[in-house]
N, CA, C and O atoms as a CHARMM CRD file, in Angstrom:
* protein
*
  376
    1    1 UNK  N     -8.05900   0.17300 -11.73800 PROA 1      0.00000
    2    1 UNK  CA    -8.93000   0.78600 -10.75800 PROA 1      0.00000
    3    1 UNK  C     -8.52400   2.23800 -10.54200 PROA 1      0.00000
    4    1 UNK  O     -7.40300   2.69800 -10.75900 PROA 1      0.00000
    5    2 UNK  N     -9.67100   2.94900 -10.05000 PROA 2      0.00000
    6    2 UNK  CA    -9.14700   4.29500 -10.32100 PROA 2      0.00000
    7    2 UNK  C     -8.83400   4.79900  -8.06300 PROA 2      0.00000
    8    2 UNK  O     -9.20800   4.09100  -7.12800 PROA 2      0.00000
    9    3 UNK  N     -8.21300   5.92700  -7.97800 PROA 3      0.00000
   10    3 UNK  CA    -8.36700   6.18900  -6.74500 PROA 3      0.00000
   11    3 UNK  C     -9.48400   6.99300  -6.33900 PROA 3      0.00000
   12    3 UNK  O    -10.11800   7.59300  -7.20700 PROA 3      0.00000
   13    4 UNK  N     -9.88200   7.10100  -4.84400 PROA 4      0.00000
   14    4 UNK  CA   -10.64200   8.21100  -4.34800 PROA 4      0.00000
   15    4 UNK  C     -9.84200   9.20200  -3.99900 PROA 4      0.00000
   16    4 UNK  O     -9.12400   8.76200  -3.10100 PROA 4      0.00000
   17    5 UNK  N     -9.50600  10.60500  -4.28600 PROA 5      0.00000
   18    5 UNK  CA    -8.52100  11.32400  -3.10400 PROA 5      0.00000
   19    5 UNK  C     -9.76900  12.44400  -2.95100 PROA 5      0.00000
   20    5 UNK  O     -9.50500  13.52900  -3.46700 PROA 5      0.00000
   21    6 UNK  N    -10.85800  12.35300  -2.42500 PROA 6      0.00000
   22    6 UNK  CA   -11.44500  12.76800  -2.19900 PROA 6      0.00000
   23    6 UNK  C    -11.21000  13.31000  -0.54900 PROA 6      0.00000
   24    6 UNK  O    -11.56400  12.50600   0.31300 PROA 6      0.00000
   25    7 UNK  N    -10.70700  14.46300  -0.14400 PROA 7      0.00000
   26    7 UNK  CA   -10.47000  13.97400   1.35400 PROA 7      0.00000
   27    7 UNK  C     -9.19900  13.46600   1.90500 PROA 7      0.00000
   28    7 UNK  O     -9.14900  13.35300   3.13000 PROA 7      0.00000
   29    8 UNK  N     -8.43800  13.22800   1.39300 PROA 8      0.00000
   30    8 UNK  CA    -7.20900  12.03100   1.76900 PROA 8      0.00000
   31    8 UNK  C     -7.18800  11.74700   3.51800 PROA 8      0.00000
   32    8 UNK  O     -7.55700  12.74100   4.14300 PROA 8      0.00000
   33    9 UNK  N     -6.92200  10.89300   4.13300 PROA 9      0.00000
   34    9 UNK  CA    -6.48000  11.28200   5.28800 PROA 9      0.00000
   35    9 UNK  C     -5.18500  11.39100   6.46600 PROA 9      0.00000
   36    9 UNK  O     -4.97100  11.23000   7.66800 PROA 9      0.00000
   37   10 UNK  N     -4.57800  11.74500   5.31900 PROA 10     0.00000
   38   10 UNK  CA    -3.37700  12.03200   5.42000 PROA 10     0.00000
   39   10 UNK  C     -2.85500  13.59400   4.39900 PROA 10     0.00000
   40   10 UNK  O     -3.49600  14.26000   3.58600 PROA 10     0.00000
   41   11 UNK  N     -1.39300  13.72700   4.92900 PROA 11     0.00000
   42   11 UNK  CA    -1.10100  15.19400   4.65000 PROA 11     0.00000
   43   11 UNK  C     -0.44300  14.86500   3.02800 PROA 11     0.00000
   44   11 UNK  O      0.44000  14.02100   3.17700 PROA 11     0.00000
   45   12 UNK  N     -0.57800  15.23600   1.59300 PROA 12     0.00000
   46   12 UNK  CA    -0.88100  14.79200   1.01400 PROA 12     0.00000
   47   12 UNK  C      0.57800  15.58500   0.08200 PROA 12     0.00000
   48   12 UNK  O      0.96500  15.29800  -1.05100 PROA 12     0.00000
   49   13 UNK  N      1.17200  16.68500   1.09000 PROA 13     0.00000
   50   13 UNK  CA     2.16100  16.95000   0.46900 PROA 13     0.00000
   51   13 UNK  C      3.36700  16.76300   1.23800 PROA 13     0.00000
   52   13 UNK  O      4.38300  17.46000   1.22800 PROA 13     0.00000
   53   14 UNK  N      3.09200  15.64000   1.96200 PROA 14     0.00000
   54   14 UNK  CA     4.77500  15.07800   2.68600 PROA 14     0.00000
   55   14 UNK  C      4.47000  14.06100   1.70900 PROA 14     0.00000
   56   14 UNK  O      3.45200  14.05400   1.01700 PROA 14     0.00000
   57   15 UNK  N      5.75800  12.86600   1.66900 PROA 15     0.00000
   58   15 UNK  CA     6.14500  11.40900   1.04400 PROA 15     0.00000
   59   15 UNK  C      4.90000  11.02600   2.46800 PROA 15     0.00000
   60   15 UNK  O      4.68100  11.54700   3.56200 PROA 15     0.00000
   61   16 UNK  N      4.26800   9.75700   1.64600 PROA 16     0.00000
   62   16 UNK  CA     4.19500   9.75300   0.25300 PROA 16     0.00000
   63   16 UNK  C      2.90100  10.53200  -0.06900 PROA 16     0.00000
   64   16 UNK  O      2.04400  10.88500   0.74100 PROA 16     0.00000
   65   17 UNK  N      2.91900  10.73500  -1.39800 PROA 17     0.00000
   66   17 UNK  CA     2.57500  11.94000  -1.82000 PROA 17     0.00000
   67   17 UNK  C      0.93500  10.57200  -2.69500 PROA 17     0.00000
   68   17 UNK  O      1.11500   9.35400  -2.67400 PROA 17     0.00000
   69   18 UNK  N     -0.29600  11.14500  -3.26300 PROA 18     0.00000
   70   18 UNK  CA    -1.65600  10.61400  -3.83100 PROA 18     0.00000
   71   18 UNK  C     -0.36700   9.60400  -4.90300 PROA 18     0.00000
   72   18 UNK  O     -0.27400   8.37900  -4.84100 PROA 18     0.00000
   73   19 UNK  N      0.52100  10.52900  -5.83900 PROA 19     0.00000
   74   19 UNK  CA     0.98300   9.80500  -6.87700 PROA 19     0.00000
   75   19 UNK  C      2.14700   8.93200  -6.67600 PROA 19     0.00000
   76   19 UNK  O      2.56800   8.32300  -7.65900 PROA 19     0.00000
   77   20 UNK  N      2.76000   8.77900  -5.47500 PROA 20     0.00000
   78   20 UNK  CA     3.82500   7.76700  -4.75500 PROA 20     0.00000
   79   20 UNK  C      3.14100   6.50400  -4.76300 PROA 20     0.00000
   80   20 UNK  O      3.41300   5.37200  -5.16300 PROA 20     0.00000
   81   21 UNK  N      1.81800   7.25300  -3.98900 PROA 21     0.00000
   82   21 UNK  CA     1.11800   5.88200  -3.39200 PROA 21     0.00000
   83   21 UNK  C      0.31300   4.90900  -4.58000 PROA 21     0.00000
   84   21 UNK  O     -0.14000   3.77300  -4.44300 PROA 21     0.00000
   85   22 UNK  N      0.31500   5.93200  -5.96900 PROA 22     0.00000
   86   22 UNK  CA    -0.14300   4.90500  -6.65200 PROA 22     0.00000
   87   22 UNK  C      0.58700   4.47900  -7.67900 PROA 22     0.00000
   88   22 UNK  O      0.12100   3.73100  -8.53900 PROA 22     0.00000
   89   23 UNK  N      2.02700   4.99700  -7.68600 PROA 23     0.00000
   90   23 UNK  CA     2.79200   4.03300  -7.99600 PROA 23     0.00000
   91   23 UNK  C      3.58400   2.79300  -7.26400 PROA 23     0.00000
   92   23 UNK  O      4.41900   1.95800  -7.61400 PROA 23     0.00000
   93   24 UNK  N      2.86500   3.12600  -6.03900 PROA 24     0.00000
   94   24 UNK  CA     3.20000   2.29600  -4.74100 PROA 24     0.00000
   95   24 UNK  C      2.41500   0.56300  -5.31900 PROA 24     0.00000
   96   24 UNK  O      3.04800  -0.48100  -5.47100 PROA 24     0.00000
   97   25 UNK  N      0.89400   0.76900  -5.53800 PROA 25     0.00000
   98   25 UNK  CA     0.14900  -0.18000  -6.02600 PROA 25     0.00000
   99   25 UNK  C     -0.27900  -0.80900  -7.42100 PROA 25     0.00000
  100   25 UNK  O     -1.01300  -1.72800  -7.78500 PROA 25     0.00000
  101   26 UNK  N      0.78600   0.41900  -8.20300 PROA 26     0.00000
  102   26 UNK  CA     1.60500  -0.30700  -9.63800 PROA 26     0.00000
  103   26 UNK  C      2.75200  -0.89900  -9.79900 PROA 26     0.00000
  104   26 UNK  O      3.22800  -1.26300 -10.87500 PROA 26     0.00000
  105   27 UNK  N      3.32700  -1.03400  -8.50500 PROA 27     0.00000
  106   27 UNK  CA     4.65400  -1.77700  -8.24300 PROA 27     0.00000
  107   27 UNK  C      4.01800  -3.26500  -8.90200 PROA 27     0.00000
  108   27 UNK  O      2.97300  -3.79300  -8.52100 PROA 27     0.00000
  109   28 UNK  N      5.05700  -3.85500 -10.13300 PROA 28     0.00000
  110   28 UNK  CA     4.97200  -5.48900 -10.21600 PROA 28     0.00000
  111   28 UNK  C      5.26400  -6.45800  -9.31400 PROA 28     0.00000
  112   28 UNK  O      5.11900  -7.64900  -9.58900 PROA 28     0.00000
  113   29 UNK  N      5.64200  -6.09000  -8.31600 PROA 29     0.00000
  114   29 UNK  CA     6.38600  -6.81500  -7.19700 PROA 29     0.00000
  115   29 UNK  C      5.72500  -6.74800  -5.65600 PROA 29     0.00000
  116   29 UNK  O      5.98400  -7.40300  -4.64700 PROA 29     0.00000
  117   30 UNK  N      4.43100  -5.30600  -5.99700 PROA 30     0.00000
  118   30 UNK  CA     3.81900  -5.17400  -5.09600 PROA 30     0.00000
  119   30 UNK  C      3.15800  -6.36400  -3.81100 PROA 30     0.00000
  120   30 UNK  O      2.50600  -7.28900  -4.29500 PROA 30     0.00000
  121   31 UNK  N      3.22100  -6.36200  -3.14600 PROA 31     0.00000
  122   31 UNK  CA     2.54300  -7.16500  -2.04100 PROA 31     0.00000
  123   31 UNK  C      0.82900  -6.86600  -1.47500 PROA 31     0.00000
  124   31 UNK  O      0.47900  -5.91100  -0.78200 PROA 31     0.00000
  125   32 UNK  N      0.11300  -7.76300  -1.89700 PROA 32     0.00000
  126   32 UNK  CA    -1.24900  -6.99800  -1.49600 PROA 32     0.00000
  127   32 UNK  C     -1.74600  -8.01500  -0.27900 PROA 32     0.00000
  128   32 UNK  O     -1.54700  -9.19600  -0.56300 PROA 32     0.00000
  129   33 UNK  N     -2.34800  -7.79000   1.01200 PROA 33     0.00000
  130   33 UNK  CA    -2.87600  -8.59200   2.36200 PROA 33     0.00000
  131   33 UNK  C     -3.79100  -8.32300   2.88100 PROA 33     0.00000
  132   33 UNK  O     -4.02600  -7.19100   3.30200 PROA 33     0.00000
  133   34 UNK  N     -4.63400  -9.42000   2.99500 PROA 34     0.00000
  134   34 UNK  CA    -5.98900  -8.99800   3.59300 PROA 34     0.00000
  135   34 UNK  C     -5.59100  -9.38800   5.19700 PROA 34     0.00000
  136   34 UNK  O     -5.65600 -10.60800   5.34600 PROA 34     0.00000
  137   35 UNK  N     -5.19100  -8.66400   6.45600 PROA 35     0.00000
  138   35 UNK  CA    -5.81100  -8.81700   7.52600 PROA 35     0.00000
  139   35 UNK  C     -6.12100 -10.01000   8.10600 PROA 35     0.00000
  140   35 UNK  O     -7.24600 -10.31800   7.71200 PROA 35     0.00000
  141   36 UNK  N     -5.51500 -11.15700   9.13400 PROA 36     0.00000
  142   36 UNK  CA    -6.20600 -11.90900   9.59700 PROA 36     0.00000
  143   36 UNK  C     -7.00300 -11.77700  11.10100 PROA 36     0.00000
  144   36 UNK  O     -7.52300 -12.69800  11.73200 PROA 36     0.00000
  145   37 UNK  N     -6.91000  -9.89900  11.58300 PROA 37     0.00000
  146   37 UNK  CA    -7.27400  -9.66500  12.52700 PROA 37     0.00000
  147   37 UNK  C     -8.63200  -9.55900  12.55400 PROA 37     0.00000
  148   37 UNK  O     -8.84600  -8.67900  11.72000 PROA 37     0.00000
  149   38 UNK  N     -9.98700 -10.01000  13.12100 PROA 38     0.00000
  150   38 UNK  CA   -11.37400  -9.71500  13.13000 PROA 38     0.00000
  151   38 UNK  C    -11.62600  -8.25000  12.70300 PROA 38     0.00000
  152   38 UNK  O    -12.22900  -7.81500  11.72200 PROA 38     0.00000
  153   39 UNK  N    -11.00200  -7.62000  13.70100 PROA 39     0.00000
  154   39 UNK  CA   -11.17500  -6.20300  13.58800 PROA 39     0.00000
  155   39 UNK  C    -11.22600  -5.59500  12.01500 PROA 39     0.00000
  156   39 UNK  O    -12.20100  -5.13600  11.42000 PROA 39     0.00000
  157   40 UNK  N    -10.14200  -5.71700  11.65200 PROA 40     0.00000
  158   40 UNK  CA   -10.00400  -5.38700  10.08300 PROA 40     0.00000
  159   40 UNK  C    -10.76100  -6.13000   9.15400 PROA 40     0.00000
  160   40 UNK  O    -11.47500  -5.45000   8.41700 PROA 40     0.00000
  161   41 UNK  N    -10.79000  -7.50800   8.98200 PROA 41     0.00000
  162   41 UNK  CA   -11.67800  -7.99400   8.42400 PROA 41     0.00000
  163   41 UNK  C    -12.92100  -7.50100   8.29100 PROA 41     0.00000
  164   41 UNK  O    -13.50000  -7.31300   7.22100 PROA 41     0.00000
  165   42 UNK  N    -13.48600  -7.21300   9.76300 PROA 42     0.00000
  166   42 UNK  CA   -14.73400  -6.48000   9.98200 PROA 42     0.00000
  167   42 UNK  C    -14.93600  -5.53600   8.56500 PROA 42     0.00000
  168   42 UNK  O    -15.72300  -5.60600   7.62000 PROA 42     0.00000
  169   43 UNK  N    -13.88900  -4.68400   8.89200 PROA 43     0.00000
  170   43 UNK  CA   -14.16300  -3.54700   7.94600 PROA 43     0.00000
  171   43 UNK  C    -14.10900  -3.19800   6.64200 PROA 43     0.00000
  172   43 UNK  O    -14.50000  -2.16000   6.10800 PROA 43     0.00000
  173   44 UNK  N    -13.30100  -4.68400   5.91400 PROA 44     0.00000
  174   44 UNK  CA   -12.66100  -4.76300   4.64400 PROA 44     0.00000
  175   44 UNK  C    -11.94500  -3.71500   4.29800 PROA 44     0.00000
  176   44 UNK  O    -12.10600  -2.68600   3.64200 PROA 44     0.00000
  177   45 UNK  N    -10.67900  -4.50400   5.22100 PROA 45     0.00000
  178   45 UNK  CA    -9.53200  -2.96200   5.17500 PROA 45     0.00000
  179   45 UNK  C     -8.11800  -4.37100   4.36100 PROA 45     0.00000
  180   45 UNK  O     -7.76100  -5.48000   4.75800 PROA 45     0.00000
  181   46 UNK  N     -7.91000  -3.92600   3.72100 PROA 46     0.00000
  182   46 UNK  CA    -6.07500  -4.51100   2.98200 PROA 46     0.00000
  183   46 UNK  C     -5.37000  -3.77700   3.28900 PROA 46     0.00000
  184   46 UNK  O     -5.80100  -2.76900   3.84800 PROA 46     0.00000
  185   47 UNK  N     -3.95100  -3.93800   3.06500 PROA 47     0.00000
  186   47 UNK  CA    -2.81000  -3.93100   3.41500 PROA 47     0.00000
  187   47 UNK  C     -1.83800  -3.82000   1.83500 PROA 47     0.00000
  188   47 UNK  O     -1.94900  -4.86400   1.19300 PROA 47     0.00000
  189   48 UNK  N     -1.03500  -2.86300   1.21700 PROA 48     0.00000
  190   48 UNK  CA    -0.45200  -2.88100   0.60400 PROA 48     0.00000
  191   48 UNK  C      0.77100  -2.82300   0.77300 PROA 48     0.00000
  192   48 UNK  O      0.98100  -1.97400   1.63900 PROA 48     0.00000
  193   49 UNK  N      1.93700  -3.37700   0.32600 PROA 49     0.00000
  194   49 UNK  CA     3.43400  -2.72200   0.56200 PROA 49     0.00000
  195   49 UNK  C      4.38300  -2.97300  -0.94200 PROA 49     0.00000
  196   49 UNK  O      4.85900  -3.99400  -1.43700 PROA 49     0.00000
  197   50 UNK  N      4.38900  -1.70400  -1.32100 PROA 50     0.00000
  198   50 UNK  CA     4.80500  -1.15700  -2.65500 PROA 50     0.00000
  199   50 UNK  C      6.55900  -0.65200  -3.23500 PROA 50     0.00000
  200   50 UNK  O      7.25600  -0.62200  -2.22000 PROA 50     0.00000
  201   51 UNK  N      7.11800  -0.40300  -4.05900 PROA 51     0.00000
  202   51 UNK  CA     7.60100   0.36700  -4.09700 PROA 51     0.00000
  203   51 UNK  C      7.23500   1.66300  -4.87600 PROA 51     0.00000
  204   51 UNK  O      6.40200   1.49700  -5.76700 PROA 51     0.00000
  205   52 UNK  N      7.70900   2.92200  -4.69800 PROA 52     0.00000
  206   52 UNK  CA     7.60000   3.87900  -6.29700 PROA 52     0.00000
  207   52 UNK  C      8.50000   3.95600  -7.08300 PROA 52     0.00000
  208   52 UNK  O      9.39900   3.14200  -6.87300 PROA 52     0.00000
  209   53 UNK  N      8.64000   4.62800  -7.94100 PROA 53     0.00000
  210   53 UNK  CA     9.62100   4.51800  -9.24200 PROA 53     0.00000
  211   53 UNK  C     11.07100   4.51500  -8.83000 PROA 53     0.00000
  212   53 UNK  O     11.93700   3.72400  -9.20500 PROA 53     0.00000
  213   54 UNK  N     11.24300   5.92100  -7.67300 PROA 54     0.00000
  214   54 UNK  CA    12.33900   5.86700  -7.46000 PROA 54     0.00000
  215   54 UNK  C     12.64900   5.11400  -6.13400 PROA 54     0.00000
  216   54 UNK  O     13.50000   5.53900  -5.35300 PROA 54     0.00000
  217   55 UNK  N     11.92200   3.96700  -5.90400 PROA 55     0.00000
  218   55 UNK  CA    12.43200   3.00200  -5.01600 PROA 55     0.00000
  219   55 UNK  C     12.14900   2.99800  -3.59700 PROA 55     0.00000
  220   55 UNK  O     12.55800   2.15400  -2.79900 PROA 55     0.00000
  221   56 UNK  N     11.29900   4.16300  -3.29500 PROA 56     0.00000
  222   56 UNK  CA    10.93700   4.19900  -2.14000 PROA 56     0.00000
  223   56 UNK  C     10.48100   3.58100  -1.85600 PROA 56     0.00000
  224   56 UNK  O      9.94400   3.10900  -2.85800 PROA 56     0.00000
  225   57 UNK  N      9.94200   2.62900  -0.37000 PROA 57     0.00000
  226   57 UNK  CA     9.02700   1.74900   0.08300 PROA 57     0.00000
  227   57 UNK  C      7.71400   2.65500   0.45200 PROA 57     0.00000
  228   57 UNK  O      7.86300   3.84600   0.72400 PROA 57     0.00000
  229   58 UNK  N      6.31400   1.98800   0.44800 PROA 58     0.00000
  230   58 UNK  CA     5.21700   2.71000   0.94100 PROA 58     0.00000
  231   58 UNK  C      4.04200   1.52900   1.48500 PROA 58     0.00000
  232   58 UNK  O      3.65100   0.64200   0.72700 PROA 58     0.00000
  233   59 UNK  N      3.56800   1.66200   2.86000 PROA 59     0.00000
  234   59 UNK  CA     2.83100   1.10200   3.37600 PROA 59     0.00000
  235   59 UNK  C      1.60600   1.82500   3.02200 PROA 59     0.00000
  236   59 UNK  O      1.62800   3.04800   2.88500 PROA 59     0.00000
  237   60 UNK  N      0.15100   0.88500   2.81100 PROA 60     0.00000
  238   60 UNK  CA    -0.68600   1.59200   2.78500 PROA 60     0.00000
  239   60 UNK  C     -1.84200   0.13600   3.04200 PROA 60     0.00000
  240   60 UNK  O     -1.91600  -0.99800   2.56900 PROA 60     0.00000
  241   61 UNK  N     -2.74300   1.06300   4.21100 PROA 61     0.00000
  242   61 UNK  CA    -4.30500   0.24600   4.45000 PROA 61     0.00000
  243   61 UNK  C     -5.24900   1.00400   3.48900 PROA 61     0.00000
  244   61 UNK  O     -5.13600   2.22900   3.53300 PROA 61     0.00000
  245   62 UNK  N     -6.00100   0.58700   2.77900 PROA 62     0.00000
  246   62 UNK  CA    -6.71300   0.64900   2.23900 PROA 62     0.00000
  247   62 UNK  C     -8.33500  -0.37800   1.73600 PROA 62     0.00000
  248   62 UNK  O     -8.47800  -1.59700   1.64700 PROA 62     0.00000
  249   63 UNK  N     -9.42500   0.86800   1.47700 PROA 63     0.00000
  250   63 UNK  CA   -10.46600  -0.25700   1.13400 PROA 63     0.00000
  251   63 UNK  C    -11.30600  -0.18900   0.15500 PROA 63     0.00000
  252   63 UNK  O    -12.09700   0.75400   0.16600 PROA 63     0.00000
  253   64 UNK  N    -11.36500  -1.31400  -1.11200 PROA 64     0.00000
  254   64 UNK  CA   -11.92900  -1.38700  -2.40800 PROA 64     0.00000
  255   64 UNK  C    -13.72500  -1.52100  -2.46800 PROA 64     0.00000
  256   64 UNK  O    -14.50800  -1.85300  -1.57800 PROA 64     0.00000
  257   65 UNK  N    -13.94700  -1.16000  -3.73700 PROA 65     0.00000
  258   65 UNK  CA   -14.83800  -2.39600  -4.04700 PROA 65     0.00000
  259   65 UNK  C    -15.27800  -2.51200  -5.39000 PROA 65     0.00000
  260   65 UNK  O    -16.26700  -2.23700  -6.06900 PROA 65     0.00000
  261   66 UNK  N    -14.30500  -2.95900  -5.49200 PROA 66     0.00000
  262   66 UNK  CA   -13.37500  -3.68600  -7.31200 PROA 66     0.00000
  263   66 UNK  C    -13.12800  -2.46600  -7.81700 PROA 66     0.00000
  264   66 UNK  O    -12.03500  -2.31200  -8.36200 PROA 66     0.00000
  265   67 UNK  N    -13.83600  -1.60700  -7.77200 PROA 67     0.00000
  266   67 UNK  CA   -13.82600  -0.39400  -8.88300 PROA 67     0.00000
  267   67 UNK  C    -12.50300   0.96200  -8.24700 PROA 67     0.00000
  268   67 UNK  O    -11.37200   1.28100  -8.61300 PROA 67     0.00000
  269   68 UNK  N    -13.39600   1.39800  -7.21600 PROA 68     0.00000
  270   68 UNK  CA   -12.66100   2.46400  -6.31800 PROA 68     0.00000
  271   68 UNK  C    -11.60500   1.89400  -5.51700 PROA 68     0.00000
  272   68 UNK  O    -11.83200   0.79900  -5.00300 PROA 68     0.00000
  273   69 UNK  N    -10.39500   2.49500  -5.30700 PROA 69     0.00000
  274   69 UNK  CA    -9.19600   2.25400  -3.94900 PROA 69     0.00000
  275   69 UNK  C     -9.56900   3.36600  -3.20800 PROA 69     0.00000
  276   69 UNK  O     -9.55000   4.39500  -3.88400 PROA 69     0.00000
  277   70 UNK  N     -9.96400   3.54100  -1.83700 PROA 70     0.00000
  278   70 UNK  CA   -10.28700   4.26900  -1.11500 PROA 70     0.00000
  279   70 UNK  C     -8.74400   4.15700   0.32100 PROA 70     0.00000
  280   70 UNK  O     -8.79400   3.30600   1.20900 PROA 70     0.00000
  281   71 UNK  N     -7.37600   5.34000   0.19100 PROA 71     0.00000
  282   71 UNK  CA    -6.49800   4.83700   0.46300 PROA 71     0.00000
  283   71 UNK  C     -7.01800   5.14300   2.20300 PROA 71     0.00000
  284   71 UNK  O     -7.44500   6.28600   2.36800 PROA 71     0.00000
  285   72 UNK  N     -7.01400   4.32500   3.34900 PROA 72     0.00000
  286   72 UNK  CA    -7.80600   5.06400   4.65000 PROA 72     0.00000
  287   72 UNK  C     -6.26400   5.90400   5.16100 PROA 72     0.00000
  288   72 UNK  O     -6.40600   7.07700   5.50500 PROA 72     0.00000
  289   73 UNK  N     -4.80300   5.29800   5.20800 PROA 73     0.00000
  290   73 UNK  CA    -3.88700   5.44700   5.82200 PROA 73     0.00000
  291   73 UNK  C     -2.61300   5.04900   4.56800 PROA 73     0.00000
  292   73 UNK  O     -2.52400   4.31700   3.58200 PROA 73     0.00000
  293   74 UNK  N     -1.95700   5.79500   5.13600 PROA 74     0.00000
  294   74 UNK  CA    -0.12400   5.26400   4.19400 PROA 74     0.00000
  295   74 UNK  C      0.70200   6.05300   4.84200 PROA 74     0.00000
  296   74 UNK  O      0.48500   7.10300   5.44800 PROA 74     0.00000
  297   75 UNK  N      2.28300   5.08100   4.54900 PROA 75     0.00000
  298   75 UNK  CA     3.16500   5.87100   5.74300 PROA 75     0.00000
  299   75 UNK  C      4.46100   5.50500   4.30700 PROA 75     0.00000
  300   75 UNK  O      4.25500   5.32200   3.10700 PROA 75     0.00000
  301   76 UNK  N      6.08700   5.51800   5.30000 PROA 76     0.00000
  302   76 UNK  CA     6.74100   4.72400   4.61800 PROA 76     0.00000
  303   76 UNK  C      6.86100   3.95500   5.19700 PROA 76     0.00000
  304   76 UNK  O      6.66000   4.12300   6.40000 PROA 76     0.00000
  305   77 UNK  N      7.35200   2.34200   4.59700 PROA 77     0.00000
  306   77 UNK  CA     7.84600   1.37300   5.64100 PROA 77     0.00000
  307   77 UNK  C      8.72800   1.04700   6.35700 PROA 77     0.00000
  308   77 UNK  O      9.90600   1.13100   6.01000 PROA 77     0.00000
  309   78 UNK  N      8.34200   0.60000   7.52200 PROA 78     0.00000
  310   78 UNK  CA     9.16500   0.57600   8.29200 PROA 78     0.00000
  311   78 UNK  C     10.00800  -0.74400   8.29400 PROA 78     0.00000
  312   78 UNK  O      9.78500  -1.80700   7.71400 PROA 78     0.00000
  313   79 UNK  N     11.02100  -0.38000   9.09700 PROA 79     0.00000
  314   79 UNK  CA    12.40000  -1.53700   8.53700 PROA 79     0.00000
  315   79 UNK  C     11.85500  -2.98600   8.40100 PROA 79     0.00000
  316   79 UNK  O     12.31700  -3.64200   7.46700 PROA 79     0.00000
  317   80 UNK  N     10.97400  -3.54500   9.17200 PROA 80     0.00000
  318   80 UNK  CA    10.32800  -4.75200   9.01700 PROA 80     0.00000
  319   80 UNK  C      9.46500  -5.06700   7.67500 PROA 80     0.00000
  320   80 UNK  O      9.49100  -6.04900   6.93300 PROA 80     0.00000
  321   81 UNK  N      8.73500  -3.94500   7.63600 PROA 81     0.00000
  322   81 UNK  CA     7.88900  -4.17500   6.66500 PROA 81     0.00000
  323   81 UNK  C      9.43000  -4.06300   5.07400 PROA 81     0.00000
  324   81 UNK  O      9.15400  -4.61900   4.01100 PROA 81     0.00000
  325   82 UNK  N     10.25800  -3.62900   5.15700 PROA 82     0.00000
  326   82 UNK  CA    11.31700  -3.31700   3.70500 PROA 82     0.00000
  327   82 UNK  C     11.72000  -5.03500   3.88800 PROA 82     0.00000
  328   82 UNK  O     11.52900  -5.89900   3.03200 PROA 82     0.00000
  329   83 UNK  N     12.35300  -5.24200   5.32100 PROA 83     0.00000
  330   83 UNK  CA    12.50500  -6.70600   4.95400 PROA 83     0.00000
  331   83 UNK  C     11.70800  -7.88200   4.53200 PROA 83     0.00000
  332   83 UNK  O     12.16200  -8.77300   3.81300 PROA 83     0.00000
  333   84 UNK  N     10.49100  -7.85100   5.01000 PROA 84     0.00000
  334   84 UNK  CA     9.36900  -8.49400   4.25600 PROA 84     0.00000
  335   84 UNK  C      9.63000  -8.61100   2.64800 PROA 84     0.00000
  336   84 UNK  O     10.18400  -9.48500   1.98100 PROA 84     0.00000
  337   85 UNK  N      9.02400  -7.41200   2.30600 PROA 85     0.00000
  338   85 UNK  CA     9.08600  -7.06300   0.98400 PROA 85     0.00000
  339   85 UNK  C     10.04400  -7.53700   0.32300 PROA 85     0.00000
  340   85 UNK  O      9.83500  -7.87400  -0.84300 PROA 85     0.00000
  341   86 UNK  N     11.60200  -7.71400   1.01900 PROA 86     0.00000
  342   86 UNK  CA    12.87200  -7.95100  -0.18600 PROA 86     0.00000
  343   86 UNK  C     13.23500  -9.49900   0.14300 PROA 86     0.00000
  344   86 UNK  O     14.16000 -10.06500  -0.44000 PROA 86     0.00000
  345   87 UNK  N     12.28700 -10.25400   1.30300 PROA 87     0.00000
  346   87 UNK  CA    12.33000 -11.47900   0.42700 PROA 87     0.00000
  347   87 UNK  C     11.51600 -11.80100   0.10600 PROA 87     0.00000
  348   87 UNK  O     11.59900 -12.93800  -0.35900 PROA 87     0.00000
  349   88 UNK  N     10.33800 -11.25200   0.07300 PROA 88     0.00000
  350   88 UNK  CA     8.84500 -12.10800  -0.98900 PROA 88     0.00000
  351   88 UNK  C      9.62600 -11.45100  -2.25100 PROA 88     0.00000
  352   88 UNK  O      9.29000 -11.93900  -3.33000 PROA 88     0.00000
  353   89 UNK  N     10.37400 -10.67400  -2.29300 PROA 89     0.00000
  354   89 UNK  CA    10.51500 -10.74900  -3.76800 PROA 89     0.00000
  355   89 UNK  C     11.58700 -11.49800  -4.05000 PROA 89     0.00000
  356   89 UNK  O     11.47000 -12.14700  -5.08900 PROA 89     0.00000
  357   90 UNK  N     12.62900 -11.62600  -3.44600 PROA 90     0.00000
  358   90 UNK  CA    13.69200 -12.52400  -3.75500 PROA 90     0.00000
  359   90 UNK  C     13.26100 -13.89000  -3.63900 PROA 90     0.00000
  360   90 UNK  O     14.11200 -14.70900  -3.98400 PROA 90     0.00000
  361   91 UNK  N     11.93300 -14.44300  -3.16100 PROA 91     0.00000
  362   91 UNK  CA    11.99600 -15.61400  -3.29500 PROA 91     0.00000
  363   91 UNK  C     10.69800 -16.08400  -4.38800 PROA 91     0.00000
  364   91 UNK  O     10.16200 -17.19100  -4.43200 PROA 91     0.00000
  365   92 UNK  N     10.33400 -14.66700  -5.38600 PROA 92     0.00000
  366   92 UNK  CA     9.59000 -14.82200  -6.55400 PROA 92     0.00000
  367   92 UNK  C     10.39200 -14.72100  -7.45700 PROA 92     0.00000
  368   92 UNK  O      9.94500 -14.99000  -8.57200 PROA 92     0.00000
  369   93 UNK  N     11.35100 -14.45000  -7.39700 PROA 93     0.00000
  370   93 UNK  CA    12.47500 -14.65300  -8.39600 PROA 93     0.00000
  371   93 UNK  C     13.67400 -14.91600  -8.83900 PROA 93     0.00000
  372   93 UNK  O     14.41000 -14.59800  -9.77300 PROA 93     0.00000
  373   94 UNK  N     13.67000 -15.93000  -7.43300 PROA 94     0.00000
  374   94 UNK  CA    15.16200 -17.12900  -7.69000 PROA 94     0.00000
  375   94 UNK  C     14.52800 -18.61600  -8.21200 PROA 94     0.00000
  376   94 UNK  O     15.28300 -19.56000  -8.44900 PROA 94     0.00000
C-alpha cells in the first residue's frame, strides 16, 4: 500500500519523521488494531504500533481503504504502549 503525505498532520521533521513511520508499518512484528471505541469505529480509524530500523517505537492512528494509508496522527510510544509491544512479540515467538 502506498502512503498519503499529502498534508501530514503532524510536524514532519521531528521523529517520527513520513519515512520512520513507514518503516514503523513494515515492522514484521508490527501490531495493527482496530478500536473497540464507537467513536473510532465510527470513523474507520486503526491503530498501529511499530518499530523502525533503528528500533525506535512509533504509535500511529491511521485510516485505509485497502489501497491508500492516510496517517491522521503518530507520536512515539509511550512506556505502555513499548510494553505491549515486547510481549505480543515475545509471546509470538517463544
Amino acid at each position: 500500500m502506498d502512503f498519503d503525505w499529502l498534508n501530514p498532520p503532524f510536524d514532519a521533521k521531528v521523529f517520527p519523521t513520513p519515512r520512520e513511520v513507514e518503516e514503523s508499518f513494515e515492522d514484521p512484528m508490527g501490531i495493527r488494531l482496530c478500536p473497540d471505541s464507537p467513536r473510532f469505529a465510527k470513523e474507520s480509524r486503526m491503530f498501529c504500533l511499530g518499530r523502525t530500523l533503528s528500533g525506535r517505537g512509533v504509535f500511529s492512528v491511521y485510516r485505509t481503504d485497502g489501497k491508500m494509508i492516510r496517517v491522521v496522527a503518530t507520536r512515539p510510544m509511550a512506556a505502555e504502549e513499548e510494553y505491549f509491544y515486547g510481549r505480543k512479540v515475545s509471546e509470538w515467538t517463544s
